[in-house]
C-alpha positions as a Markdown table, in Angstrom:
| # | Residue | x | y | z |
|---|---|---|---|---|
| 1 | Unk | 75.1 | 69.9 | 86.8 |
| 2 | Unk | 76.5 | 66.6 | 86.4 |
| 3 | Unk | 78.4 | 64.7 | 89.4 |
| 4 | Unk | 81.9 | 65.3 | 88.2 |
| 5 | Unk | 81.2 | 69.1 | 88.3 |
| 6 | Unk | 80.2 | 68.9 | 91.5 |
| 7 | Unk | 82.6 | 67.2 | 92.6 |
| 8 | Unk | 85.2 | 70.2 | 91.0 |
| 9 | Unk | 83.3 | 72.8 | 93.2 |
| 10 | Unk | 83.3 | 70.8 | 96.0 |
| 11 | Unk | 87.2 | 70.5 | 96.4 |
| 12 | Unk | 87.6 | 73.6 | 95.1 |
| 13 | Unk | 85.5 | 75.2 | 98.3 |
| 14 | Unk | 87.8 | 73.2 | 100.2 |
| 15 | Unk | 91.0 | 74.4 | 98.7 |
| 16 | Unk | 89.5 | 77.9 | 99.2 |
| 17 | Unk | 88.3 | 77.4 | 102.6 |
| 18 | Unk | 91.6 | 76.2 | 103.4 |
| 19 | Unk | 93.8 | 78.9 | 102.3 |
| 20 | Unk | 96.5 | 76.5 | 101.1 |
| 21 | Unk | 97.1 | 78.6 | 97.9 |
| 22 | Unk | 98.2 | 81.9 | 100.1 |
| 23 | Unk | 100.6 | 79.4 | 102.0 |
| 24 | Unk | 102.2 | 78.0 | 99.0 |
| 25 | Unk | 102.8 | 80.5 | 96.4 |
| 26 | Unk | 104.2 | 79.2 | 93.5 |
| 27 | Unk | 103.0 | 82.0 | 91.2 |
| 28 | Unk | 103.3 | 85.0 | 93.1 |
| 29 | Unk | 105.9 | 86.9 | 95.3 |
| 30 | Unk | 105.9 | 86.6 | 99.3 |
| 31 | Unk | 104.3 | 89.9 | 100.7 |
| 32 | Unk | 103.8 | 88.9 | 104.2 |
| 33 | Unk | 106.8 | 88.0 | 106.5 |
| 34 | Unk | 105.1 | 85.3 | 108.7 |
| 35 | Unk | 105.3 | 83.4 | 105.6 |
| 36 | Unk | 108.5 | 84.1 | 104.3 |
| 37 | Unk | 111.5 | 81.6 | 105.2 |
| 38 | Unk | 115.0 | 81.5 | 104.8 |
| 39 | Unk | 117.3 | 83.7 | 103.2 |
| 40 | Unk | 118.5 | 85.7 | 106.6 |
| 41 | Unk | 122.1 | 86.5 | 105.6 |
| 42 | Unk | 120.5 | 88.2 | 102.6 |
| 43 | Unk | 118.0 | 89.7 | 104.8 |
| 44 | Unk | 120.7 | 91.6 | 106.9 |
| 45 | Unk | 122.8 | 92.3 | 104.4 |
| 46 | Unk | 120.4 | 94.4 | 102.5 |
| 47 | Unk | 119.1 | 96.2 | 105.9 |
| 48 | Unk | 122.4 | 97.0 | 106.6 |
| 49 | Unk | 123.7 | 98.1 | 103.6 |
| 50 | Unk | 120.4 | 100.5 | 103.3 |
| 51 | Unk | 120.7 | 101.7 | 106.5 |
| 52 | Unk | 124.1 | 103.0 | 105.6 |
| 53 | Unk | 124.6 | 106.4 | 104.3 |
| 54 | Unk | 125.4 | 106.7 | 100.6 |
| 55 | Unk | 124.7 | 103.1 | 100.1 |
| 56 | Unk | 122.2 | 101.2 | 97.7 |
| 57 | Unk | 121.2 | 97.8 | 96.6 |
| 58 | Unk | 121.3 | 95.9 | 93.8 |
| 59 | Unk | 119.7 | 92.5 | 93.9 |
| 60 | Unk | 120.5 | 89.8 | 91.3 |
| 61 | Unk | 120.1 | 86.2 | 90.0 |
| 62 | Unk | 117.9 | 83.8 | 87.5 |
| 63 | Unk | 114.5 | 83.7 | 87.7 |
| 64 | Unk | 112.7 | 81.5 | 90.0 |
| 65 | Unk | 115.3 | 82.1 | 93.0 |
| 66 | Unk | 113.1 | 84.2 | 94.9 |
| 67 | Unk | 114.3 | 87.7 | 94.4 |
| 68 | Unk | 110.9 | 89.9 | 94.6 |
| 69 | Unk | 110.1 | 87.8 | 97.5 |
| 70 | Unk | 113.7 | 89.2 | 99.1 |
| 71 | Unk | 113.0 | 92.1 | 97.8 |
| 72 | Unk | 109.6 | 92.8 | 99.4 |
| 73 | Unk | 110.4 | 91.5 | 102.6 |
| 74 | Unk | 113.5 | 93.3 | 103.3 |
| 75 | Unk | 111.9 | 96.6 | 102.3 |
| 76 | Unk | 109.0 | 95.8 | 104.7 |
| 77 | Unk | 111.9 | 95.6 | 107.8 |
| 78 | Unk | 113.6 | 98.9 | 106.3 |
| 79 | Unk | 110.9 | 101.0 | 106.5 |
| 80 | Unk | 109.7 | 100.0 | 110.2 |
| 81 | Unk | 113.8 | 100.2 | 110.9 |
| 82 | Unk | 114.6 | 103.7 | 109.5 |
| 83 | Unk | 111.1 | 104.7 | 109.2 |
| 84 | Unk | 111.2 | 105.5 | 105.4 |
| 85 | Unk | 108.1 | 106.1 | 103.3 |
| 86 | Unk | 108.2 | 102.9 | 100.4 |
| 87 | Unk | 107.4 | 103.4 | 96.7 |
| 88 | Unk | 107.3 | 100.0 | 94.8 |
| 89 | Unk | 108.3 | 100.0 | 91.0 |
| 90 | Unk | 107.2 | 96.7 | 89.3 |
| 91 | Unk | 108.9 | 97.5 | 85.2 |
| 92 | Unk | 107.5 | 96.6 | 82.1 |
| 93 | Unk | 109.0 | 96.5 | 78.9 |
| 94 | Unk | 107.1 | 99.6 | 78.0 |
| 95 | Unk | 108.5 | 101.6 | 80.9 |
| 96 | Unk | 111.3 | 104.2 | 81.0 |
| 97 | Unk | 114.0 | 106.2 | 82.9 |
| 98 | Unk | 111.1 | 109.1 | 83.1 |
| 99 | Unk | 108.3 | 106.4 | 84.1 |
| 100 | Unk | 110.3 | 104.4 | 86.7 |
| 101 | Unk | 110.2 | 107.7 | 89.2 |
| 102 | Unk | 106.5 | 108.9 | 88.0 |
| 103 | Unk | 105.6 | 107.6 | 91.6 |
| 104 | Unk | 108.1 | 109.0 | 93.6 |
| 105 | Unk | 108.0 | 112.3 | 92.2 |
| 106 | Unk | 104.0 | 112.4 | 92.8 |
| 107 | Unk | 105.3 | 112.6 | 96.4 |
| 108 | Unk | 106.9 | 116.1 | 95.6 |
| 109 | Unk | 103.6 | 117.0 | 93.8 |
| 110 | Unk | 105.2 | 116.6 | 90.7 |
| 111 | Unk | 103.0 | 114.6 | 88.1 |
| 112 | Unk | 105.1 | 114.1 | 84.8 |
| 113 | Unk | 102.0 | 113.0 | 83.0 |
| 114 | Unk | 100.5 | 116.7 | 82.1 |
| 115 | Unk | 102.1 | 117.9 | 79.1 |
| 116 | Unk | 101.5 | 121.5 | 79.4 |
| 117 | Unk | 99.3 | 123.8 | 81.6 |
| 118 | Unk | 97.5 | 127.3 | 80.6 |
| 119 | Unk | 95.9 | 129.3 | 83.0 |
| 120 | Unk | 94.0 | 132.5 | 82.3 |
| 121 | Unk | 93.0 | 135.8 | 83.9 |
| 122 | Unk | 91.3 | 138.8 | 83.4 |
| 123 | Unk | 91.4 | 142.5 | 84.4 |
| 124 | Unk | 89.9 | 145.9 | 83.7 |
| 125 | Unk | 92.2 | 149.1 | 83.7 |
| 126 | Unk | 89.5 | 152.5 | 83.3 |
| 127 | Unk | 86.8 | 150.3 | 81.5 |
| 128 | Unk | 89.2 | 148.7 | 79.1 |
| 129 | Unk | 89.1 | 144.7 | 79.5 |
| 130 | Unk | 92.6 | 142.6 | 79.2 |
| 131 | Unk | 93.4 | 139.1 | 79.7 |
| 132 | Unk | 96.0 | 137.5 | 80.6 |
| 133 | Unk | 97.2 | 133.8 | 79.5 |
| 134 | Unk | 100.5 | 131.6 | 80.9 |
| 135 | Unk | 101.4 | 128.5 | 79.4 |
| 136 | Unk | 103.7 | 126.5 | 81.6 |
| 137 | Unk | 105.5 | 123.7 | 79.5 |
| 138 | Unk | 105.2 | 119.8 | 81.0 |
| 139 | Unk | 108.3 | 118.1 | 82.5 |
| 140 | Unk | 109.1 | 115.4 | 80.0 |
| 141 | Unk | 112.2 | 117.3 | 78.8 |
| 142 | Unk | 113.7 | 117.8 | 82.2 |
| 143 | Unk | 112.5 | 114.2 | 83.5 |
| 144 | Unk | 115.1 | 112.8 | 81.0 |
| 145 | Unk | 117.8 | 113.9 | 83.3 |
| 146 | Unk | 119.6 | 112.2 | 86.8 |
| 147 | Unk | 120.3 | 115.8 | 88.0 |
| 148 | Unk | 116.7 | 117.0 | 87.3 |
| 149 | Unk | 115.1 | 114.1 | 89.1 |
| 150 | Unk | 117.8 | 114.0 | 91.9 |
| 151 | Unk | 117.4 | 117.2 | 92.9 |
| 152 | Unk | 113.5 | 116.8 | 93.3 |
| 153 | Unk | 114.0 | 113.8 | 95.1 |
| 154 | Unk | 116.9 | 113.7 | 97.0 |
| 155 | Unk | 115.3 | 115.0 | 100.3 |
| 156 | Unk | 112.5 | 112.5 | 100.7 |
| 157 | Unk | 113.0 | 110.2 | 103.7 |
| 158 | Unk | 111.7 | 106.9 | 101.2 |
| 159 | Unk | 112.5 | 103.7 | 99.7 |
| 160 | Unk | 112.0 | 103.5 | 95.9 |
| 161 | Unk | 112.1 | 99.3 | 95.1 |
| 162 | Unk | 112.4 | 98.8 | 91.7 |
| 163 | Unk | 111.6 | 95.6 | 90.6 |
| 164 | Unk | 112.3 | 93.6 | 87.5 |
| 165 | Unk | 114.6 | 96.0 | 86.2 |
| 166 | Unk | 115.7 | 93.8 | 83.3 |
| 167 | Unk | 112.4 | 94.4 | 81.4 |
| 168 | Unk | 114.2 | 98.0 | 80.6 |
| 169 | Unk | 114.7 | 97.9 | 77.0 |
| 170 | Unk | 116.8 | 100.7 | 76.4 |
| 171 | Unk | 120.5 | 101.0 | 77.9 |
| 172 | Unk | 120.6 | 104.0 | 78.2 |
| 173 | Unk | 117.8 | 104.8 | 80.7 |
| 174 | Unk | 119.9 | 101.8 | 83.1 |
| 175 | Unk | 122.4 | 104.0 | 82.6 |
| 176 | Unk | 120.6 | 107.1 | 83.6 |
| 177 | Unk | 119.7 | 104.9 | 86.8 |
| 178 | Unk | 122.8 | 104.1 | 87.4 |
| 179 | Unk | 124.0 | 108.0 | 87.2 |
| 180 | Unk | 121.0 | 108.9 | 89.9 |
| 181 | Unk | 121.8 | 106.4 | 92.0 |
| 182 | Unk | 125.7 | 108.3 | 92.1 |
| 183 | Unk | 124.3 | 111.7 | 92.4 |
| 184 | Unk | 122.2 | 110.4 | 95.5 |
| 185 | Unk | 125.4 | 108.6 | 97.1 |
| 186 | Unk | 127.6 | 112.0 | 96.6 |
| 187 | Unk | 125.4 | 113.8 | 98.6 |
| 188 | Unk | 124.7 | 111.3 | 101.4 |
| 189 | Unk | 120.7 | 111.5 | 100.2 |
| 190 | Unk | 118.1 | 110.3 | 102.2 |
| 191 | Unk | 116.3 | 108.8 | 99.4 |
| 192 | Unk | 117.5 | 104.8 | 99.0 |
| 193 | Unk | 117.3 | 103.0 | 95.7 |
| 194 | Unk | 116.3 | 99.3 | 95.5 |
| 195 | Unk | 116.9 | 97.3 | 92.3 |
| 196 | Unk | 116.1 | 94.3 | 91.5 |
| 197 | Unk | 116.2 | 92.2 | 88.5 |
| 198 | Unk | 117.2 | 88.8 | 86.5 |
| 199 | Unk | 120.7 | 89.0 | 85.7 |
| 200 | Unk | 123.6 | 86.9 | 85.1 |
| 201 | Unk | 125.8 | 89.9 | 86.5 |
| 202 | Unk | 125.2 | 93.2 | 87.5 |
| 203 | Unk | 126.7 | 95.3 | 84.4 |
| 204 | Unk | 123.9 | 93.8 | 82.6 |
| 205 | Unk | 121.7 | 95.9 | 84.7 |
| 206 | Unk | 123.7 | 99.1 | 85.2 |
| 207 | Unk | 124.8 | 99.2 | 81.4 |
| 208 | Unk | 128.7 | 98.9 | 83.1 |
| 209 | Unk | 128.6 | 102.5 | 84.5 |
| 210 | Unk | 131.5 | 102.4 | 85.7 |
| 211 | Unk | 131.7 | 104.5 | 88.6 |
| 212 | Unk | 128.5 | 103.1 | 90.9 |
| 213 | Unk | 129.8 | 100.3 | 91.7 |
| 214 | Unk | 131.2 | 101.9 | 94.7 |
| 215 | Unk | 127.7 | 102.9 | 96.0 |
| 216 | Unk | 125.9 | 100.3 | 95.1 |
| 217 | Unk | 126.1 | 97.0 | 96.7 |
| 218 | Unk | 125.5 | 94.5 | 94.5 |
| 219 | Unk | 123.7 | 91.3 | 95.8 |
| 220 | Unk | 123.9 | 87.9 | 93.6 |
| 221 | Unk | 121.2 | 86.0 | 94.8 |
| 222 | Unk | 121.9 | 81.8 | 94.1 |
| 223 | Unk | 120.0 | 79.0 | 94.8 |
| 224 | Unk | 118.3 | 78.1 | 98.0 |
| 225 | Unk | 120.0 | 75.2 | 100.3 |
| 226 | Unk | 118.1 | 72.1 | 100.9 |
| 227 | Unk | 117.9 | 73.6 | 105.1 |
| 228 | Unk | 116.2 | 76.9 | 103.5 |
| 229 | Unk | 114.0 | 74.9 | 101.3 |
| 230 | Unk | 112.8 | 71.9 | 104.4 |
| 231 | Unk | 111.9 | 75.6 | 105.9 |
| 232 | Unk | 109.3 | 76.1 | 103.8 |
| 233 | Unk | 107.9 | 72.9 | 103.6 |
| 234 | Unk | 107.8 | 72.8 | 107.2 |
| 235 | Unk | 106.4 | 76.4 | 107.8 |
| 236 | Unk | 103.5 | 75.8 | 105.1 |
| 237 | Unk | 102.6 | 72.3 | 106.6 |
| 238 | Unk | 102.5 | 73.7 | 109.7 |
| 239 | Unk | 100.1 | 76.4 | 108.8 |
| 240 | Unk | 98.0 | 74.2 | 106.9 |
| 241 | Unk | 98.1 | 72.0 | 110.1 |
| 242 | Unk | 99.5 | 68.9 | 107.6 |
| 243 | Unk | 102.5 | 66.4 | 107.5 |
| 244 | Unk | 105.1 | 65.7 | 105.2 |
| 245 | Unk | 106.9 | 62.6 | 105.8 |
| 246 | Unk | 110.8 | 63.2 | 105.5 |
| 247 | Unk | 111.3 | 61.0 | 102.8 |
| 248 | Unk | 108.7 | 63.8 | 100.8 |
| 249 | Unk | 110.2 | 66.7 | 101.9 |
| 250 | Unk | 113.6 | 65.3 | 100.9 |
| 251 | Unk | 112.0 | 64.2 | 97.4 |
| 252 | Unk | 111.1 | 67.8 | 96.8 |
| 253 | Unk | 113.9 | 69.3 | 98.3 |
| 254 | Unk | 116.0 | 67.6 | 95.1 |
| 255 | Unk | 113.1 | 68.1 | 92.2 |
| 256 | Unk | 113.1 | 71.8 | 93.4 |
| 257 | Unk | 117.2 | 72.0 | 92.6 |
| 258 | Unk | 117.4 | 75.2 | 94.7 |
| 259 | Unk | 115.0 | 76.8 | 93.1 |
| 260 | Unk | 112.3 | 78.1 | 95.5 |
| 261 | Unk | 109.7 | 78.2 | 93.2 |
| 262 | Unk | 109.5 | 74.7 | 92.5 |
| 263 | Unk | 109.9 | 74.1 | 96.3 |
| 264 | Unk | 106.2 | 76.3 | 96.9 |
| 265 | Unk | 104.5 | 74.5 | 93.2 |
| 266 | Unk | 105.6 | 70.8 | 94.2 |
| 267 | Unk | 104.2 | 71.4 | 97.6 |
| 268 | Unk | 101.0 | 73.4 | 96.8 |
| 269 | Unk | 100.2 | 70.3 | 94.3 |
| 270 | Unk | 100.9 | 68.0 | 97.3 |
| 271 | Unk | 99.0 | 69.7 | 100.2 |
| 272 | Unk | 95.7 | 70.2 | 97.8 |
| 273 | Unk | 95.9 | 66.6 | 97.1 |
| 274 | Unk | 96.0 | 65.9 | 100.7 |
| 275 | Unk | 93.0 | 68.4 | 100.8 |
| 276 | Unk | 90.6 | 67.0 | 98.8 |
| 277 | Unk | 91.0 | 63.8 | 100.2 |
| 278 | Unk | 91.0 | 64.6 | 103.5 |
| 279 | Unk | 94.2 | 63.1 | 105.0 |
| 280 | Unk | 97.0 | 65.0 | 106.6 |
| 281 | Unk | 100.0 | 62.7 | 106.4 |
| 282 | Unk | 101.7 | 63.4 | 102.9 |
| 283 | Unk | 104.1 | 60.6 | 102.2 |
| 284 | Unk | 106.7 | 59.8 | 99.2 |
| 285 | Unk | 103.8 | 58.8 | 97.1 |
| 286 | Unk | 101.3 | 61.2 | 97.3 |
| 287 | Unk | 104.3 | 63.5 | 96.1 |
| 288 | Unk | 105.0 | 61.6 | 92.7 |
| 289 | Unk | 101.5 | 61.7 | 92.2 |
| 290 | Unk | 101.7 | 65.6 | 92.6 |
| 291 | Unk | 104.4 | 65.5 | 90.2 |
| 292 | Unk | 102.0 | 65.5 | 86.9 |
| 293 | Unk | 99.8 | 68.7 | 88.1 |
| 294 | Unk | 102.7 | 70.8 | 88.5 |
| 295 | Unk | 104.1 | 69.9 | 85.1 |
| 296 | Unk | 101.0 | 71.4 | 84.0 |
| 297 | Unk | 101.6 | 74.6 | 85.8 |
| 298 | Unk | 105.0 | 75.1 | 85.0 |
| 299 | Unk | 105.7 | 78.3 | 82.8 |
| 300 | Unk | 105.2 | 77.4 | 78.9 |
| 301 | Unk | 108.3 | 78.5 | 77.8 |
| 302 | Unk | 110.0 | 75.9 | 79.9 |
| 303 | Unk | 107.8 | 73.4 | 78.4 |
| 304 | Unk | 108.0 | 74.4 | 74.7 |
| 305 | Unk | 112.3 | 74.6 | 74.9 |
| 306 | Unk | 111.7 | 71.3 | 76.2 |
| 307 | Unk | 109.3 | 70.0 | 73.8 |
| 308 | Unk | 111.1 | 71.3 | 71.0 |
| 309 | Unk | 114.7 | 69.9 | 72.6 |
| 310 | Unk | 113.6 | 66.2 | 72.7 |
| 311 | Unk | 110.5 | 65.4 | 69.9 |
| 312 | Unk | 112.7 | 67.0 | 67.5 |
| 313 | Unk | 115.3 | 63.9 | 67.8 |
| 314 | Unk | 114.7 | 60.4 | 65.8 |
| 315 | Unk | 117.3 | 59.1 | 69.4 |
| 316 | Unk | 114.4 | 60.2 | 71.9 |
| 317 | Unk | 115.5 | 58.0 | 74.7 |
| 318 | Unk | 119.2 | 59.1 | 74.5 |
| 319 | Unk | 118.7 | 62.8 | 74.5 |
| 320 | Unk | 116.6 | 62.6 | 77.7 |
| 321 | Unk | 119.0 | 60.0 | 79.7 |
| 322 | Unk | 121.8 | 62.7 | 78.6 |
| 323 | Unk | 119.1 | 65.9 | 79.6 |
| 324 | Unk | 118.2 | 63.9 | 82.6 |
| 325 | Unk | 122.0 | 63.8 | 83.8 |
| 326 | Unk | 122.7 | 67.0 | 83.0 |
| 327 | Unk | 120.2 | 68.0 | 85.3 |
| 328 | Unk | 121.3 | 65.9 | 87.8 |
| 329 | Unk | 124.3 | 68.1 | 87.6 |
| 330 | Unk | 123.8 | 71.1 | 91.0 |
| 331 | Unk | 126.7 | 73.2 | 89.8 |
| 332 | Unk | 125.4 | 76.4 | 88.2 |
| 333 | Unk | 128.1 | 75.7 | 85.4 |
| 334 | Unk | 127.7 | 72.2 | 84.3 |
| 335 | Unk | 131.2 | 70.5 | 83.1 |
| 336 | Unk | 130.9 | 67.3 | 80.5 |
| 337 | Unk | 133.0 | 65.4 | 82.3 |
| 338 | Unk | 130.3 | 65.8 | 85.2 |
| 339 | Unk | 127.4 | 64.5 | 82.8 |
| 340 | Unk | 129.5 | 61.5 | 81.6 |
| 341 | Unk | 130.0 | 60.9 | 85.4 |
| 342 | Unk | 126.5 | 60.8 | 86.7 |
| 343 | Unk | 125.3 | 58.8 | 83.3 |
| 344 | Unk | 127.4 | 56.2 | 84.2 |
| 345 | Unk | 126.3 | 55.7 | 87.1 |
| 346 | Unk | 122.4 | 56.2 | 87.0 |
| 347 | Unk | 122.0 | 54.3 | 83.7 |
| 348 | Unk | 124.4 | 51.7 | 84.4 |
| 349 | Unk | 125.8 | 52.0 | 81.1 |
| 350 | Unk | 129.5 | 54.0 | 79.6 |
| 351 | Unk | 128.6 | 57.1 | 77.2 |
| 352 | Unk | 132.5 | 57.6 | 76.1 |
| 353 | Unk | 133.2 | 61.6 | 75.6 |
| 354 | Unk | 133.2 | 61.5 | 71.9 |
| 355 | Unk | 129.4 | 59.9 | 71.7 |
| 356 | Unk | 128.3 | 62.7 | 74.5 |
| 357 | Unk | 129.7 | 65.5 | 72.6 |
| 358 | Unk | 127.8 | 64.1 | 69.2 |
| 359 | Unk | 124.7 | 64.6 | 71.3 |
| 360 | Unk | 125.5 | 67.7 | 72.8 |
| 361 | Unk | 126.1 | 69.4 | 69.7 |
| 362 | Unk | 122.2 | 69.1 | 68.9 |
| 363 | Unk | 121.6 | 70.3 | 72.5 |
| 364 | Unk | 124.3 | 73.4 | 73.0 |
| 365 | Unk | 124.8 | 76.8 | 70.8 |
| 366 | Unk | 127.0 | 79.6 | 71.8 |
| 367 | Unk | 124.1 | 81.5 | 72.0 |
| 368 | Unk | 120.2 | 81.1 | 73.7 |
| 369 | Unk | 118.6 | 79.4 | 70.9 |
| 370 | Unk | 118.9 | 76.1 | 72.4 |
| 371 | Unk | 118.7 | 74.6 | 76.0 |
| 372 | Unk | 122.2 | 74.4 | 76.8 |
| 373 | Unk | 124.4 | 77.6 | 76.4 |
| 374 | Unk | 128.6 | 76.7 | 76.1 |
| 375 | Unk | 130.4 | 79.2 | 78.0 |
| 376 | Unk | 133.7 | 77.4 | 77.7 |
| 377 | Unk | 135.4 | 74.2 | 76.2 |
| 378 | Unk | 133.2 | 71.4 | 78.0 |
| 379 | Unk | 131.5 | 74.0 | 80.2 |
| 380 | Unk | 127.6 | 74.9 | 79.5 |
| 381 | Unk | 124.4 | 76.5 | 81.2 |
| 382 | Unk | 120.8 | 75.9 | 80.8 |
| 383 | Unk | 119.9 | 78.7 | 78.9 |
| 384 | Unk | 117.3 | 79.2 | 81.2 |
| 385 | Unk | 118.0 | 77.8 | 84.7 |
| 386 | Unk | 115.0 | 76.2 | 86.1 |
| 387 | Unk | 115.5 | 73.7 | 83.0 |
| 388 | Unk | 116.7 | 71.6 | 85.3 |
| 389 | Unk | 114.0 | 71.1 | 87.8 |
| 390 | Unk | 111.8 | 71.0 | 84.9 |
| 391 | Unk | 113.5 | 68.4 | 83.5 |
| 392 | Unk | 113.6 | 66.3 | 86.6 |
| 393 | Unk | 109.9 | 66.5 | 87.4 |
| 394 | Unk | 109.1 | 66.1 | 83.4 |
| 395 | Unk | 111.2 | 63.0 | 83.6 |
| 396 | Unk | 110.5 | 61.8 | 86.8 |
| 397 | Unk | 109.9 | 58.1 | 85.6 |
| 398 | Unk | 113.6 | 57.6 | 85.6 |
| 399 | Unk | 114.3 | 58.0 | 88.9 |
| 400 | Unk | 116.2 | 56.2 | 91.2 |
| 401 | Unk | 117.8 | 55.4 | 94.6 |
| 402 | Unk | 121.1 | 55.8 | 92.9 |
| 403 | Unk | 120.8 | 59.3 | 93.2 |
| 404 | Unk | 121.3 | 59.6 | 96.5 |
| 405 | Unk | 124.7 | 58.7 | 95.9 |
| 406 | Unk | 125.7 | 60.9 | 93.5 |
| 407 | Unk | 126.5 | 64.2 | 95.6 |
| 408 | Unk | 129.1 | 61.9 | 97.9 |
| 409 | Unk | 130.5 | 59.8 | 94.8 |
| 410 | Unk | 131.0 | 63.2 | 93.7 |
| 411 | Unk | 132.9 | 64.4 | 96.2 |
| 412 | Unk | 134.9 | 61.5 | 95.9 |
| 413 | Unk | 135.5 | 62.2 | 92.3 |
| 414 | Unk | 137.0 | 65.7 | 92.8 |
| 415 | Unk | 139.2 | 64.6 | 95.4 |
């Protein structure tokens, strides 16, 4: 084995030793509530609406905000609160209306997977031998239907959690959900429903039944405030008995743009550094350096819109000052007048409206094919939201102290 290799296993037995990657979970939802920070309002808001009769929950946003990590967390406190059996639901694409309550129905001895059943017997009348043979049909007919299903579940004391709903393919099983989750709330059923999912808005989950709405409390989750995510730095850190200076946390805080995810990935990066080398102070710098590994862990479609966004221009270094200020932009719906605005300023250097919008047109489509959406006239969306911290930690090299001015220049500006 040569030196460099084991010099690998060597920090590696340290990471491992250390536990920092079950502190910092970039990759994987929070289970365990001594690590879990932040997000109280939400917290309550689903306890209580759970813990009220004919209510359910409906739990929304973009990916990377945190949701399954709400979502388990809060359904660990309901179940020690109202004492409430869980079943937990993780969909597939491949799953169905039928296959989303295969668990729960196991609990009334119900198992939807046997497709038929024939049992035999035998008897004798005056030395003459009969048998007798009953075939008894399998439920996947009647497991199609709310009523069936609510009927053989609505006495349960449990919590079914259903997360990433959104990989449902077909409309019509949402809708079927949506229909249960009515049927339960009419009849002031013991048996809660959980959903979670990435959504824009909550029609796109319930295929716009348009009756549930008044039993089930629909939850947009947004992005995380810079208090929530200092929270986590400090928790972690404090854990990992380690120090982040406040001009690092504050640096994450803002290449995280809300987004939790980044928060836990930015951080991991950081604190192994610290690891290996055996320091616990992490400063400024030791963040920036911790930048380039987590580029390498973010998700590849983020990387490949990206890729594809800016190699594919012959004007590379205008497309990522405009992507770079678009970013820069927090509001979930990003106006161009707010891109002109905060190029100006970090680039030292006028973009007039008419040049931006020659630019943007390569960048925006009404639809998801590229990595701005337009909602509106001079209105857009990354097409998938945690662009913009990719896009910030991709582009880190043109950052600046001029961005700390932004956020009160802007204020200014909308005055």
């Amino acid at each position: 084995m040569c030196e460099s290799e084991e010099i690998f296993y060597e920090d590696e037995r340290r990471l491992k030793e250390s536990g920092v990657r079950n502190v910092f979970t970039p990759h994987t939802p929070i289970n365990q509530e001594n690590l879990f920070r932040g997000r109280i309002t939400e917290v309550q808001q689903i306890l209580s609406t759970l813990n009220t009769p004919g209510q359910h929950v409906l739990l929304f946003g973009d990916r990377g905000v945190g949701k399954s990590s709400l979502a388990n967390i809060a359904s660990s406190k309901l179940i020690k609160i109202a004492g409430k059996d869980l079943v937990i639901k993780r969909c597939s694409k491949s799953d169905s209306f039928s296959t989303i309550f295969e668990s729960a129905l196991m609990k009334c001895g119900i198992d939807i997977s046997i497709q038929s059943k024939n049992i035999s017997g035998s008897f004798s009348i005056k030395g003459i031998g009969c048998q007798e043979s009953t075939e008894y049909n399998g439920f996947m007919d009647k497991v199609q239907s709310p009523s069936w299903i609510y009927e053989k579940l609505k006495d349960l004391n449990t919590l079914l959690l259903i997360d990433e709903f959104d990989s449902i393919q077909n409309k019509e099983d949402k809708h079927k959900v949506a229909e249960l989750i009515k049927l339960l709330s009419d009849s002031n059923s013991s048996f809660k429903i959980f959903v979670v999912g990435i959504a824009e808005s909550a029609e796109e989950l319930t295929a716009g039944h348009p009756s549930v709405q008044r039993c089930l409390k629909e939850i947009k989750l947004s992005k995380m405030s810079q208090r929530e995510l200092v929270d986590i730095i400090n928790s972690g850190s404090a854990k990992l008995k380690l120090n982040f200076t406040r001009d690092a946390k504050f640096r994450i805080c803002r290449l995280s743009s809300g987004y939790p995810h980044f928060t836990h990935l930015i951080s991991l990066k950081s604190a192994e550094g610290a690891i290996i080398n055996e320091v616990t102070d992490i400063d400024i710098d030791d963040v920036n350096e911790a930048i380039e590994k987590s580029i390498l862990d973010c998700e590849n479609s983020l990387r490949q819109s990206y890729d594809e966004t800016v190699k594919s221009s012959s004007t590379m270094i205008v497309y990522r000052k405009i992507l770079y200020a678009t970013a820069l932009c927090y509001d979930e719906f990003i106006r161009s007048k707010s891109i002109r605005f905060i190029y100006n300023l970090i680039f030292d250097e006028e973009i007039t409206q008419q040049r931006l919008n020659q630019y943007l047109s390569k960048l925006v489509s009404n639809s998801n094919d590229k990595i701005l959406r337009r909602l509106t006239k001079g209105v857009y969306r990354f097409t998938d939201p945690r662009m913009s911290s990719y896009i910030r930690l991709v582009q880190s090299d043109m950052y600046s102290d001029k961005e700390e001015s932004i956020y009160a220049n802007m204020k200014v500006e909308s005055i």
